[in-house]
N, CA, C and O of each residue as an XYZ file, in Angstrom:
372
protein
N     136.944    124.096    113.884
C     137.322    123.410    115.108
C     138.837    123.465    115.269
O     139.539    123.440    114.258
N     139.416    123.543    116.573
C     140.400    123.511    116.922
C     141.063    122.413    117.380
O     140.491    121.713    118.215
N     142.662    121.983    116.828
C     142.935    120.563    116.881
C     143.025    120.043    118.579
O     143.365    118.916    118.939
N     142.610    121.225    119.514
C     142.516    120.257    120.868
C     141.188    120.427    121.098
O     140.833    120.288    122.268
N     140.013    120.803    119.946
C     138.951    120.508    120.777
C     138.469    118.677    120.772
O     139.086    117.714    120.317
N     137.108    118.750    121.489
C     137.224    116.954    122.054
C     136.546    116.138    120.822
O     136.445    114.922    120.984
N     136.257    116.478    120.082
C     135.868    115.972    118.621
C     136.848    115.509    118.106
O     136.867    114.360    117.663
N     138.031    116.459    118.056
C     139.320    115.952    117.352
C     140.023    115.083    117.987
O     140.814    114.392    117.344
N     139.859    114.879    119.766
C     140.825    114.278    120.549
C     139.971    112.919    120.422
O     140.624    111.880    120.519
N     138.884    112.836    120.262
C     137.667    112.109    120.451
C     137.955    110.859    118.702
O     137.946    109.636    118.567
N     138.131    111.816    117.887
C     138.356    111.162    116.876
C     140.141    109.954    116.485
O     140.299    108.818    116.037
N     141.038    110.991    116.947
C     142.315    110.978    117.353
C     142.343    109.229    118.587
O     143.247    108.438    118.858
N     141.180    109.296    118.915
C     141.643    107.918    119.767
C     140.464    106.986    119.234
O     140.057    106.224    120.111
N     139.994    106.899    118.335
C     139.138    106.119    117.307
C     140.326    105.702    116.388
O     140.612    104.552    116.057
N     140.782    106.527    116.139
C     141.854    105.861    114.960
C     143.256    105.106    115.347
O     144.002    104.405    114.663
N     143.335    105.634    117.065
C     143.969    104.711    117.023
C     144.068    103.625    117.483
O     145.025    102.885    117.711
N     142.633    103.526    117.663
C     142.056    101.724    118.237
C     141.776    100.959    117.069
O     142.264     99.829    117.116
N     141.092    101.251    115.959
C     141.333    100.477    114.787
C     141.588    101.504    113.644
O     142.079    102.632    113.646
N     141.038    100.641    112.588
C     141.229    101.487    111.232
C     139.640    101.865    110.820
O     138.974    101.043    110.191
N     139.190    102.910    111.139
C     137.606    103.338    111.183
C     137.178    104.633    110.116
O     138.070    105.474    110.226
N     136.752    104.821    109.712
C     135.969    106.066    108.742
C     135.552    107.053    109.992
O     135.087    106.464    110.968
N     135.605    107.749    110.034
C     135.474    108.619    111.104
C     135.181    110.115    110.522
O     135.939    110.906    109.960
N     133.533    110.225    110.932
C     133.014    111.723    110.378
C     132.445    112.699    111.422
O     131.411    112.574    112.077
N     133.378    113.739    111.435
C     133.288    114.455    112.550
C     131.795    116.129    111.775
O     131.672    117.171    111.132
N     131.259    115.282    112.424
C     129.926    117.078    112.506
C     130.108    118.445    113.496
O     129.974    118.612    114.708
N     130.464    119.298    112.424
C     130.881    120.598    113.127
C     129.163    121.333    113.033
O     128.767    121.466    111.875
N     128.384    121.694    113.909
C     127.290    121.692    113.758
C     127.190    122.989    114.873
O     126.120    123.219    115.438
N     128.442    123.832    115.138
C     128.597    124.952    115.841
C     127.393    126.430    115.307
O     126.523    126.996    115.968
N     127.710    126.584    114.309
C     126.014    127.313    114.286
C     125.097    127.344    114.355
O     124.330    128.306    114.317
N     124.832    125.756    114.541
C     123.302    125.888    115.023
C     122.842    125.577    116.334
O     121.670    125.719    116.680
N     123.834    125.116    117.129
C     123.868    124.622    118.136
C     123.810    125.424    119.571
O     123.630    124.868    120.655
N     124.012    126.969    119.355
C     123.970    127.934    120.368
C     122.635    128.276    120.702
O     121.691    127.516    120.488
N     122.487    129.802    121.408
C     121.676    130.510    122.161
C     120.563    130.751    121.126
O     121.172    130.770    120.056
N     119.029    130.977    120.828
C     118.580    130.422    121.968
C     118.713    129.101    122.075
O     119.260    128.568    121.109
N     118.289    128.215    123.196
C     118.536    126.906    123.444
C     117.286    126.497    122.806
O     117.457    125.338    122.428
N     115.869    126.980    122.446
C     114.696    126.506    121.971
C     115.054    125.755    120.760
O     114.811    124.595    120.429
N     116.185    127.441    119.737
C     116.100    127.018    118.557
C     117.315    125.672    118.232
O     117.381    124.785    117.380
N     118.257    126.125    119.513
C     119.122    124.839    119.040
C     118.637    123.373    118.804
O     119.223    122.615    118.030
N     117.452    123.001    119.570
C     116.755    121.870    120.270
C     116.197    121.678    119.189
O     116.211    120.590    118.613
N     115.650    122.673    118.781
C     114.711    122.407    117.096
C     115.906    121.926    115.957
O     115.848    120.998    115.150
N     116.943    122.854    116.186
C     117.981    122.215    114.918
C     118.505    121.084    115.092
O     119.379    120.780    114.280
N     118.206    120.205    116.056
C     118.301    118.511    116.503
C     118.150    117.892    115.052
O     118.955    117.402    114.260
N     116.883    118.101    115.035
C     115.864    117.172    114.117
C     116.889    117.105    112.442
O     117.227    116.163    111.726
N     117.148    118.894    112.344
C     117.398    118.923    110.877
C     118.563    117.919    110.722
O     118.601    116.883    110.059
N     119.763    118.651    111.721
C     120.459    118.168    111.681
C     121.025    116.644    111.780
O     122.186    116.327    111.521
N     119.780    115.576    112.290
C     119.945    114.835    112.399
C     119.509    114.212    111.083
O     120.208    113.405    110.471
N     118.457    114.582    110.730
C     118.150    114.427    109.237
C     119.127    114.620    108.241
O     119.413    113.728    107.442
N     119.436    115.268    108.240
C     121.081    115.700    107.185
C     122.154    114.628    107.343
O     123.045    114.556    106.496
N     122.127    113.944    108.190
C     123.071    112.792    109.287
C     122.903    111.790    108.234
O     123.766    111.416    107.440
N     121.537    111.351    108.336
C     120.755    110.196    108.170
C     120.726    110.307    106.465
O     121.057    109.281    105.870
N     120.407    111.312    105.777
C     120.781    111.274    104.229
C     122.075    111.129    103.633
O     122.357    110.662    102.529
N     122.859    111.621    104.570
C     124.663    110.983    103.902
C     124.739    109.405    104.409
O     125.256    108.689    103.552
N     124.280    108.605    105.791
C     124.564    107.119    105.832
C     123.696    106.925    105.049
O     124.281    106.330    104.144
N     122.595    107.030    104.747
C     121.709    106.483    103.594
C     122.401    106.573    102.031
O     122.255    105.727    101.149
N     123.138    107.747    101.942
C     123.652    107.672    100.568
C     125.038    106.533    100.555
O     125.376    105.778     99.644
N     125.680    106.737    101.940
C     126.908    105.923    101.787
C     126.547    104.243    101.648
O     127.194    103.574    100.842
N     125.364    103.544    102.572
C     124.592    102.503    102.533
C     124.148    102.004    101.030
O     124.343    100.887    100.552
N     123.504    103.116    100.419
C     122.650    103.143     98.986
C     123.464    102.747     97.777
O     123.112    101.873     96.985
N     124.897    103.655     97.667
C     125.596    104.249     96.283
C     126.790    103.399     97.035
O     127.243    102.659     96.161
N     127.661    103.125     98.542
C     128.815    102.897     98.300
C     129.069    101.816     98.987
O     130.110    101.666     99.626
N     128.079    100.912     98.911
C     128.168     99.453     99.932
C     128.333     99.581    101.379
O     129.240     98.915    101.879
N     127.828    100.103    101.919
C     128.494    100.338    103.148
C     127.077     99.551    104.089
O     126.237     98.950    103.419
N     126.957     99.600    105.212
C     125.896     98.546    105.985
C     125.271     99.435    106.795
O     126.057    100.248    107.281
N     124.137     99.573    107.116
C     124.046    100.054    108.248
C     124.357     99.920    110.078
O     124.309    100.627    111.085
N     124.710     98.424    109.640
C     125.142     98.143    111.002
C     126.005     98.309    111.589
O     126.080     98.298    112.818
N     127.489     98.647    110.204
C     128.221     98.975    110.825
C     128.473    100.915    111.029
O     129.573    101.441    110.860
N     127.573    101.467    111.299
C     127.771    102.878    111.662
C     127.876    102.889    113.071
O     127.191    102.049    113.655
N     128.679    103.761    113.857
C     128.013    104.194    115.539
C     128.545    105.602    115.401
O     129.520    106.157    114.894
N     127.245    105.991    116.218
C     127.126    107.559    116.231
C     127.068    108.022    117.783
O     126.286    107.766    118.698
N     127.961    108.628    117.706
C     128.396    109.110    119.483
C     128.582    110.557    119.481
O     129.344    111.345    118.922
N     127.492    110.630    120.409
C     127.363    112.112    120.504
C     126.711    112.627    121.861
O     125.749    112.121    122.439
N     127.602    113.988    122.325
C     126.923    114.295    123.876
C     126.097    115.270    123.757
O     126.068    115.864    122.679
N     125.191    115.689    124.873
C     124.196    116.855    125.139
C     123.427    116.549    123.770
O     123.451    115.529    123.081
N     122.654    117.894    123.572
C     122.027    117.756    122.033
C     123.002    116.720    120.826
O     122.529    115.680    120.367
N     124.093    117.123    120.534
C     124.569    116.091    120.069
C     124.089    114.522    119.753
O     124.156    113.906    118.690
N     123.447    113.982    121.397
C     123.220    112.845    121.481
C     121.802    112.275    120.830
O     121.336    111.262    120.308
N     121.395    113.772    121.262
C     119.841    114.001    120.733
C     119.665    113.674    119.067
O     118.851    112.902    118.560
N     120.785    114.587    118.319
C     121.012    114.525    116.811
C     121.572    113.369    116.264
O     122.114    113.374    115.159
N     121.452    112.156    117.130
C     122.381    110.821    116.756
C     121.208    110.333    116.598
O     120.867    109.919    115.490
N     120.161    110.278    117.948
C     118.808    109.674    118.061
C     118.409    109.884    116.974
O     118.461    108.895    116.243
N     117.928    110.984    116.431
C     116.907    111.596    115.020
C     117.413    111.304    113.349
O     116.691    111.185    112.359
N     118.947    111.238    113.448
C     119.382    110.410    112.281
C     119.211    108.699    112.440
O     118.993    107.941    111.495
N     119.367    108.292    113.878
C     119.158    106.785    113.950
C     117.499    106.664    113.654
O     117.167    105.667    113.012
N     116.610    107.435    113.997
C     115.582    106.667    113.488
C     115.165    106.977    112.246
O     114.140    106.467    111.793
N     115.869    107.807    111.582
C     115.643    107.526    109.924
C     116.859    106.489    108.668
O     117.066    106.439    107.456
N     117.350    105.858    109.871
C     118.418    104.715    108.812
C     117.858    103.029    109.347
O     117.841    102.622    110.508
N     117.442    102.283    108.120
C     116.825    101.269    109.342
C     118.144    100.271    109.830
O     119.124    100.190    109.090
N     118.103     99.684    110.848
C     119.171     98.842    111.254
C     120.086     99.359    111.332
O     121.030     98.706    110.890
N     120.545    101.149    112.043
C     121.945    101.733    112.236
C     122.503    100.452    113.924
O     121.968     99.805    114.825
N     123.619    100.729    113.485
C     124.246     99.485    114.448
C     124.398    100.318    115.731
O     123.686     99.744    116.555
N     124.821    101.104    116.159
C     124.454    101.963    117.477
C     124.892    103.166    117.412
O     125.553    103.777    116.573
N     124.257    103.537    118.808
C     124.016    105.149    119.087
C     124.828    105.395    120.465
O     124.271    104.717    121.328
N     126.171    106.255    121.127
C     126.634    105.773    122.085
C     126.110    107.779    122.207
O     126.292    108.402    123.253
């Protein structure tokens, strides 16, 4: 990723509204043409999501409530599919 793409600008004004953990998913290969298979790599990828807050929840005290996962287009889709495998994630924007 490139430091003006909107992930970074996106992250860049998270930090400087508070003091936040902030994990940016570069998920650029799976996310292209065809659009079938990108739609299918939702799920994994959201699954893969949902096993690191589960490990950070599990092993490093962390809550689930306080996670929010913001994400556009499919993106938003891959927030949904990790939120319903963490119970009580605090939101999905």
């Amino acid at each position: 990723m490139k430091p003006d793409d909107i992930r970074y600008k996106t992250k860049d004004a998270l930090l400087e509204k508070a003091e936040y953990n902030v994990f940016v998913v570069d998920w650029t290969e799976y996310n292209g043409a065809p659009y079938a298979q990108a739609t299918a790599n939702t799920r994994v990828i959201g699954a893969i999501i949902a096993k690191m807050i589960n490990f950070l929840i599990e092993e490093g005290g962390a809550t689930a409530e306080s996670f929010h996962l913001i994400g556009h287009s499919l993106g938003a889709h891959t927030a949904g599919y990790a939120g319903e495998r963490v119970k009580n994630l605090g939101r999905i924007t």
